[in-house]
Every structure is written in structure tokens, then in C-alpha cells.
N, C-alpha and C positions, 0 to 999 in steps of 0.2 A: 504494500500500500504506500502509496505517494506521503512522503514527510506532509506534502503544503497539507493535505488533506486529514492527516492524520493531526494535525495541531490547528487545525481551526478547525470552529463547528461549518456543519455544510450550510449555513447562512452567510457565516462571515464568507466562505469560500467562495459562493455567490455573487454576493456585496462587492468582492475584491475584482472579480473575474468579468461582471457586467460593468463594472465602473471602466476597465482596461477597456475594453473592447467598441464599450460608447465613446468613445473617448475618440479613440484610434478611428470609429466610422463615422464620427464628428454628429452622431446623433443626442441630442441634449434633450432629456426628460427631468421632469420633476422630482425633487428628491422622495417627494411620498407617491411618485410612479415607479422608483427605484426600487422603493421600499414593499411596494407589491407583486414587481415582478421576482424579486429574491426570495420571496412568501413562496411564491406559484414556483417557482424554481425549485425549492427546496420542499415544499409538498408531492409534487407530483415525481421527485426525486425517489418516490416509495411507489412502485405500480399502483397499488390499491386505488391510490388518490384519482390515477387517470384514466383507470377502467372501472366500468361495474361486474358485477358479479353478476352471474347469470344464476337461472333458477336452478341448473344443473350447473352450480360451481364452475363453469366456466367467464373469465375475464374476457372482456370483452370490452369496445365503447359504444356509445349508443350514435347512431347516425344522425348527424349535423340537423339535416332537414326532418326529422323526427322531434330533435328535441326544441326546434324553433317554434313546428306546429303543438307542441305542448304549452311552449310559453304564452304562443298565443291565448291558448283557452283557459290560461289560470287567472288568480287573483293578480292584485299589483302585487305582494313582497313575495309571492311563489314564484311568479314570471319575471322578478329582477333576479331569483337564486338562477335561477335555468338559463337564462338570458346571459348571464356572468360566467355560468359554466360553460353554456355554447361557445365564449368568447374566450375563455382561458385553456379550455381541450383545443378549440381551433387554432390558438397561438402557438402551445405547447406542441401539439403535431406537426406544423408547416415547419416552425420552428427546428424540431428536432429529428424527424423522419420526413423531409420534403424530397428526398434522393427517391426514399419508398413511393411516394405518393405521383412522382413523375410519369410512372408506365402503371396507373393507376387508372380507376374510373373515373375518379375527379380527383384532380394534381391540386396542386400546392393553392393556384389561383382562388379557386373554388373554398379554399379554409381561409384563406386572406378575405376573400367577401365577405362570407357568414361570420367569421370574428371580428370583425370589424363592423359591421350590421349590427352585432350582437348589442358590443360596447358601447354603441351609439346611441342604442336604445337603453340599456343601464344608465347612458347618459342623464338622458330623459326623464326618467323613471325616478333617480333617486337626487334626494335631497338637495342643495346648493351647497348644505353645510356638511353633508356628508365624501364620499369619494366622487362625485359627480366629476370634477375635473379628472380624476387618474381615469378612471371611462373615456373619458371626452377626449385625456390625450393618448391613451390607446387604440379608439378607434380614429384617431388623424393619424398616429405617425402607425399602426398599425405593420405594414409592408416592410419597415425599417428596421421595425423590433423581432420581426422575423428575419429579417437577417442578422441580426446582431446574436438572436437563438442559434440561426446555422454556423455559426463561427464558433460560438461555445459549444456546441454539438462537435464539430468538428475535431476540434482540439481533443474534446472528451474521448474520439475514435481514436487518434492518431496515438494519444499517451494509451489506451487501450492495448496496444500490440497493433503488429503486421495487420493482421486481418482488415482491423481499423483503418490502416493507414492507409493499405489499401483499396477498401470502400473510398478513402476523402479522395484518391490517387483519383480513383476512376471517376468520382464525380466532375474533378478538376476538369480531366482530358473532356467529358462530357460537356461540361457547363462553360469553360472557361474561366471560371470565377476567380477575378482577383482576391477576395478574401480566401478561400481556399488554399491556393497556390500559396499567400502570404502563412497560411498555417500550416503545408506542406514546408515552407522554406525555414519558416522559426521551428521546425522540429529537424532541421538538418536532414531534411530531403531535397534532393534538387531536381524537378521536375525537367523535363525535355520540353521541346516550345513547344505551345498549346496546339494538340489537334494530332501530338506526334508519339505513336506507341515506339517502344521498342519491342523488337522481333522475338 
């Protein structure tokens, strides 16, 4: 187990790691957006948090467009919990599995809509004096903070082992993504120019 990990709790590790990385992609969020997304980072860090349970014990998530048409039909503080979770499962996925989600039935674009919809209606929804704004700046800069996810994702592949690295390898060659490429290169991989396998 990694020293940094093993001497900070996985908040602080969080805290450390999105503060670097917003930084680096020149994305500026509010400190108590900061402080929500470290929350959601560090919750859904545990499966349970990201999937539910099925009636036969199997994990699972519930589909986007299922739990939207729920929110519709509930009260107001049931259809802000639902509406919050549609928008933090759809963060948390595009964010961290958007490689999977590519040769999917609905890619990455499609969890950037609905989570960002979601947030906007939380927006709405809840109080002035409450988190209204971290909603509000979630669903604007939304697209941003999924990539700021796929970078910490990334890094979390590459220190993972080979395997990991390369999963990021191929996404590189795939995407082109300078972020990528920039966390193949800070882990002491040197990538081939983009678009070029070796044999």
C-alpha cells in the first residue's frame, strides 16, 4: 500500500489530489464544491455507496433514465435525494469509467446530460441558504469536473500496476488526451506520438 495513502485518511487524500489537478486544468470551484466533491469521492470510494443491491444480492446501478422518471413522481425532498443521486452516480461514472462507457449504449455524453440536468434541478429545488450554489456550480462547470475525475481515475490505474497503465496506454492512443498522456508521462512512461502503436 502506497505510504501517501496509508498516512492520510482517504478525505484528506482527496482534498490533496483534486486541489492538484484543479489546479493544473485551471478549473476553479468553490471551496464548499470542493468540499462535496471529496464527500462523493470518498463515499462512493466503498462500492456499496455506488451501487444498489438487488433483490437477489446482486450490485448493481439503477438506470439514469429510470431514476429521473422516479424523481419526477415524488414529493419535493424525495425528488431532491434522487435528483442528487442521479447527479452524483452520473459524475462519479463518466468521471471514472468513461473509457467503459465509450463502446457502450450510451457513452460518457449521455451521463454529462442527465448529471448535469440532474444538478440543475437540485439547483432549483433547494434552498438559497442551503447547497443551492454547489448544485448550481456542478451543473455549469459539470463537463470539466468530469474530466478533472478522469485524471484522478487515471493516475489511480497507472499506480495500480501494468494492467492499469495499460488500460490509460490505450485510452491515450484512442483519445489523444493530453491529460492522459500528461499522467502516462508523470508516471515515467513515454508514450510514442499519438495514433502510433508499436509492433
Amino acid at each position: 500500500m502506497s505510504g501517501l495513502v496509508a498516512s492520510l485518511s482517504l478525505k484528506e487524500f482527496f482534498k490533496s489530489l483534486l486541489g492538484e489537478i484543479t489546479g493544473r486544468q485551471r478549473v476553479e470551484l468553490a471551496e464548499v464544491t470542493e468540499f462535496y466533491l471529496v464527500n462523493l469521492l470518498s463515499e462512493f470510494a466503498v462500492t456499496d455507496k455506488l451501487f444498489t443491491r438487488e433483490e437477489d444480492g446482486r450490485k448493481d446501478h439503477e438506470p439514469l433514465a429510470i431514476l429521473y422518471h422516479q424523481a419526477l413522481q415524488q414529493e419535493r425532498a424525495e425528488r431532491i435525494r434522487t435528483l442528487r443521486r442521479l447527479g452524483d452516480v452520473s459524475l462519479y461514472t463518466a468521471g471514472f469509467f468513461s473509457g467503459a462507457l465509450q463502446g457502450g449504449v450510451v457513452g460518457p455524453d449521455y451521463y454529462i446530460q442527465m448529471g448535469g440536468t440532474a444538478y440543475g434541478h437540485v439547483a432549483e429545488l433547494t434552498p438559497a441558504a442551503g447547497f443551492a450554489q454547489v448544485y448550481r456550480e456542478l451543473c455549469e462547470k459539470f463537463r470539466k469536473v468530469v474530466e478533472v475525475l478522469e485524471e484522478i481515475s487515471a493516475r489511480g490505474m497507472v499506480q495500480a500496476g501494468p494492467s492499469g497503465a495499460l488500460k490509460v496506454y490505450e485510452a491515450w492512443v484512442r483519445t489523444g488526451s493530453d491529460r492522459l498522456e500528461r499522467v502516462l508521462l508523470e508516471a515515467g512512461m513515454m508514450p510514442r506520438p499519438k495514433g502510433q502503436l508499436a509492433n
